[in-house]
C-alpha positions in Angstrom: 0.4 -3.1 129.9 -2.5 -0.7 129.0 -5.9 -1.7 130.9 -8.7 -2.5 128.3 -12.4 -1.7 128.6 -15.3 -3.4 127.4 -15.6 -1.3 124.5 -11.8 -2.0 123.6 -13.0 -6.4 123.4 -15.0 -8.1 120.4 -18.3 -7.7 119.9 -18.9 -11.1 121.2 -16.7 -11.3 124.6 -18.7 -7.5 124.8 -22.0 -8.8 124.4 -21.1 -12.0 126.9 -20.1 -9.2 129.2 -23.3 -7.8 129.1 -25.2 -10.4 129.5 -23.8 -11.7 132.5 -24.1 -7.8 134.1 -27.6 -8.0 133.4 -28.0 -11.5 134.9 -26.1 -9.9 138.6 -27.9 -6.8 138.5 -31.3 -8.2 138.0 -30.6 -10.3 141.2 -29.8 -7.5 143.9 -31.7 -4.4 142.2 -35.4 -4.0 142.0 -36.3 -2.6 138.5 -37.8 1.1 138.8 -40.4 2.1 135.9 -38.9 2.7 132.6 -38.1 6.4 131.5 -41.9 7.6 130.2 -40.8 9.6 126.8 -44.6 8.4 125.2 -44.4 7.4 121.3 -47.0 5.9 119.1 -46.1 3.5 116.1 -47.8 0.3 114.4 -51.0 1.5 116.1 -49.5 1.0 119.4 -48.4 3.2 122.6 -44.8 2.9 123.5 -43.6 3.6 126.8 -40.3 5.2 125.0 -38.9 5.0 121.8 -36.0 3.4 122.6 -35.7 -0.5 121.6 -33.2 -3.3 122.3 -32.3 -4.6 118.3 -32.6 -8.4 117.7 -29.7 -10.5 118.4 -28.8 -9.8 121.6 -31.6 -11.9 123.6 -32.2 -14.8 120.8 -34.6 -17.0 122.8 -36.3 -14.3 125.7 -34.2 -16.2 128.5 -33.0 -12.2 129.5 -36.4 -10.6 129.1 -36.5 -10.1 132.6 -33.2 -8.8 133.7 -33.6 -6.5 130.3 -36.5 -4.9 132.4 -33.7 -3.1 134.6 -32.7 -1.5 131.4 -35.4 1.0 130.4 -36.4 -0.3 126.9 -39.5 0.4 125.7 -39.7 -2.4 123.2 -37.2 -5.7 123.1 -36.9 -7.8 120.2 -36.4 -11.2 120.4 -34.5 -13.6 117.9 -33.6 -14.0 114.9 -36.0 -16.9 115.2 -35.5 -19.6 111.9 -37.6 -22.4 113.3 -40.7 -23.5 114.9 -38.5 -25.4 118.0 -36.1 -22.1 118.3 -39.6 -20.1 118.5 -41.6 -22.5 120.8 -38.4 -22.3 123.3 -38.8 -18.6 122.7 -42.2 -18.6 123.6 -41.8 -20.4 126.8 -39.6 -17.4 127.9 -42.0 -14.4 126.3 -45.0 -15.9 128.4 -43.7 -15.3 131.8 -42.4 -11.6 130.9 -44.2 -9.1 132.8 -44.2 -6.4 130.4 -43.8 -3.0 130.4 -41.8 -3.2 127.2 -43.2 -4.4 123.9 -42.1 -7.3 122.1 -41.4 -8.1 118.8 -40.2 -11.6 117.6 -37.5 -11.1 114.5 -38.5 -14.0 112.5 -36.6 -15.7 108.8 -38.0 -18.3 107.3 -35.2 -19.9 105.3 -35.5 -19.3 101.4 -36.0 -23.2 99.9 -36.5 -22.1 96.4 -40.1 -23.5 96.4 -42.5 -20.2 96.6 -44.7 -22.5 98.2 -43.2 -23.9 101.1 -41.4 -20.5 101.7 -44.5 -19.0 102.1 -45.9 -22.0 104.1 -43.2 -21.7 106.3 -43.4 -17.7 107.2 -47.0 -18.8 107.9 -45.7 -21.3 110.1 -43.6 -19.1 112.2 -46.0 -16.4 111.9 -49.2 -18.1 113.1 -47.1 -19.7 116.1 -45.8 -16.5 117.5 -49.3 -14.2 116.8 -50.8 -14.1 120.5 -47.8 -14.1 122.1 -45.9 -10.5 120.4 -46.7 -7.2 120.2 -45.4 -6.9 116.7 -43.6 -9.5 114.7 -40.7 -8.5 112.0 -39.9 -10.5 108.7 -36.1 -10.2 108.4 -35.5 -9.6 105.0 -32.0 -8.1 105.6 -30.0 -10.5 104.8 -28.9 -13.8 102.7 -29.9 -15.9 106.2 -33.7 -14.8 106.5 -35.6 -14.5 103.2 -34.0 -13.3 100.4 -31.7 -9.6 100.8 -31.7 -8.9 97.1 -32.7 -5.5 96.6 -35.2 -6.3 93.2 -36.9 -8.9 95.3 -38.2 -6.8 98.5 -41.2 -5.4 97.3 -42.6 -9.1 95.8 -41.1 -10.5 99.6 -42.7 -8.2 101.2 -46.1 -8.6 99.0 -45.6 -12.3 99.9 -45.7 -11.7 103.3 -47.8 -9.2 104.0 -50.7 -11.3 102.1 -50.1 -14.4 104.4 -50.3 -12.0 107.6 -53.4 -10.6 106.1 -54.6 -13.9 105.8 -53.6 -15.2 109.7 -55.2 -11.7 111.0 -58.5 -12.8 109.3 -58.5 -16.1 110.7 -57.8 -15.1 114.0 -60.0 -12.0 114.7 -57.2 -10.1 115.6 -54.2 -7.9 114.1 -50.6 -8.1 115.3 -48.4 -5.3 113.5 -46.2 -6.4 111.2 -42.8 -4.4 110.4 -40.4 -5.8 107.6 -36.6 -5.0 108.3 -34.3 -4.7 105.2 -30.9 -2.7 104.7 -31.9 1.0 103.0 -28.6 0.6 101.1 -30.0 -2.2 99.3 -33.2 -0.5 98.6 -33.2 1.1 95.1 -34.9 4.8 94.9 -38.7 4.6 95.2 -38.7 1.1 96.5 -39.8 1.9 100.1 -42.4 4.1 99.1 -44.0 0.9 97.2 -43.9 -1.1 100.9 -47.3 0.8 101.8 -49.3 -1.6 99.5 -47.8 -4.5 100.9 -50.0 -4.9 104.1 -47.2 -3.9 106.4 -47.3 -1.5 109.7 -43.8 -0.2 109.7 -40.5 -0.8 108.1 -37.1 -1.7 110.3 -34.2 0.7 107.9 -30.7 -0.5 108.8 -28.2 2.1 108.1 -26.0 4.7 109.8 -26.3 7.2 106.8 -28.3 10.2 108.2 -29.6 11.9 104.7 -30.9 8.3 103.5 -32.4 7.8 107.0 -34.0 10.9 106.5 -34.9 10.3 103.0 -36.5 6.8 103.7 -38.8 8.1 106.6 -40.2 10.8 103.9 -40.5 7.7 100.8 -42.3 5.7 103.4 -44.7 8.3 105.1 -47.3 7.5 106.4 -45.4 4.2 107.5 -43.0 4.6 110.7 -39.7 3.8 110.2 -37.7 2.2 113.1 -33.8 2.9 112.7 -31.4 0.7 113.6 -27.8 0.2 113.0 -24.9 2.0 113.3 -25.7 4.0 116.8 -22.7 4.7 118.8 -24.0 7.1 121.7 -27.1 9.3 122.8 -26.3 11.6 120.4 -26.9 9.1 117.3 -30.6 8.4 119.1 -31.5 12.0 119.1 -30.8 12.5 115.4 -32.4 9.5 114.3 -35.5 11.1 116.4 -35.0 14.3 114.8 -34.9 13.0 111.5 -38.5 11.5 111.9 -37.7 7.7 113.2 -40.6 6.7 114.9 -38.4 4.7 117.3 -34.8 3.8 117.6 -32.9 0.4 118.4 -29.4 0.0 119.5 -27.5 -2.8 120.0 -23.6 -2.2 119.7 -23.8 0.8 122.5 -25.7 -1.4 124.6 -22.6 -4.4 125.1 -20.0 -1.0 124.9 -22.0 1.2 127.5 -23.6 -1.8 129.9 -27.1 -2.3 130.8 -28.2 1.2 132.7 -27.1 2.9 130.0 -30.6 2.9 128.0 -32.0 4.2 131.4 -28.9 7.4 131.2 -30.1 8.0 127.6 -33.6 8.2 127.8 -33.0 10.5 131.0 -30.8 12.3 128.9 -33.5 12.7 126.0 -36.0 13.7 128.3 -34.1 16.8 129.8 -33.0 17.7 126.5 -29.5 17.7 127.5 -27.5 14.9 125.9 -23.8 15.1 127.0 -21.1 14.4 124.6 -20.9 10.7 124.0 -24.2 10.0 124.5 -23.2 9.4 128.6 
């Protein structure tokens, strides 16, 4: 019988594979400092530009073995309710960070504009002091709604109430709003500018309209996602003028030093075949 690897398993026995790695390593190794590759983005200074995508750490109960990994940002969720996003919050507060963190949130479409918005301001003002940047999922039919005609007026929505929590507070935490570029008719993203957001989260694996977006959304970062296989997908998505990169898939199929390999790997400019 032929032996299988992890990458050869579903995505879900892979990412349960990971998870428990990360759980024995962070138990006999002592974390050494991230990879320092310095980025700036959403008015902030990233120790690298490499992120860990939402989904694989839904509640922050992994923030700390995800330290032996390199990132230099984490995102946590998706988060859909104020108890998933205290539990979170419990986690976030004993993390001692080197990474950033974003919190993914969706607030659940009701059909009321008003208690939608009431409830992104909700999750929002829950999760301000405790992230370094929060994202509005708007990528797909379980967050707000994916439909490509409604992003901009989502967006608007959005952005307004953050405006409105920042000037209540004092304070400004970045907002990025992630949505699939496929779904984005032409001239869309460059309309994202006026909607009081920091930085847009593209998912795609297509390199021209990754390329394409970060010039429609200019002077807005882009953070790419989606898609990445190896180191070699990271370096293009650099080189195509992503502000910063997040991975997920390569993560469960390459295990949890691998972000540390890649960055390395970045740094000397020499990126084996297959990312290593």
């Amino acid at each position: 019988m032929a032996r299988r690897g992890i990458g050869s398993v579903g995505p879900v026995i892979r990412r349960a594979l990971t998870r428990a790695a990360l759980r024995v390593a962070v138990k006999v190794a002592r974390p050494a400092p991230p990879p320092a590759l310095p980025v700036f983005a959403m008015g902030m200074a990233f120790i690298n530009p490499l992120g860990l995508a939402a989904g694989f750490d839904d509640d922050g109960t992994l923030l700390a073995a995800l330290a032996l990994s390199g990132f230099g940002s984490i995102e946590i969720g998706t988060v859909r309710t104020p108890t998933m996003l205290r539990a979170a919050l419990a986690h976030i507060g004993r993390h001692p960070r080197h990474a950033r963190i974003g919190i993914n949130l969706a607030a659940t479409a009701t059909g009321d504009a008003g208690e939608t918005a009431e409830r992104w301001r909700t999750l929002m003002g829950l999760t301000w002091d405790a992230a370094d940047y929060l994202v509005a999922n708007l990528s797909g039919s379980r967050g707000a709604p994916g439909r490509a005609e409604s992003l901009t007026a989502q967006a608007a929505m959005i952005g307004a109430i953050h405006g409105s929590l920042a000037r209540t507070r004092g304070s400004h935490t970045p907002l990025a709003v992630k949505c699939a570029l496929e779904h984005v008719p032409a001239g869309t993203l460059g309309s994202l500018g006026g909607c009081g957001v920091d930085a847009v989260i593209g998912v795609s694996a297509d390199r021209d309209l990754i390329a394409r977006a970060v010039r429609d959304l200019a002077p807005l970062p882009l953070i790419s996602v989606g898609g990445i296989r190896d180191g070699e997908d990271v370096a293009t998505r650099l080189a195509a003028g992503a502000a910063l990169v997040q991975i997920h898939t390569a993560f469960c199929r390459r295990g949890p030093f691998f972000p540390r390999r890649l960055l390395a790997n970045l740094a000397t400019g020499t990126m084996p075949r297959g990312g290593g």
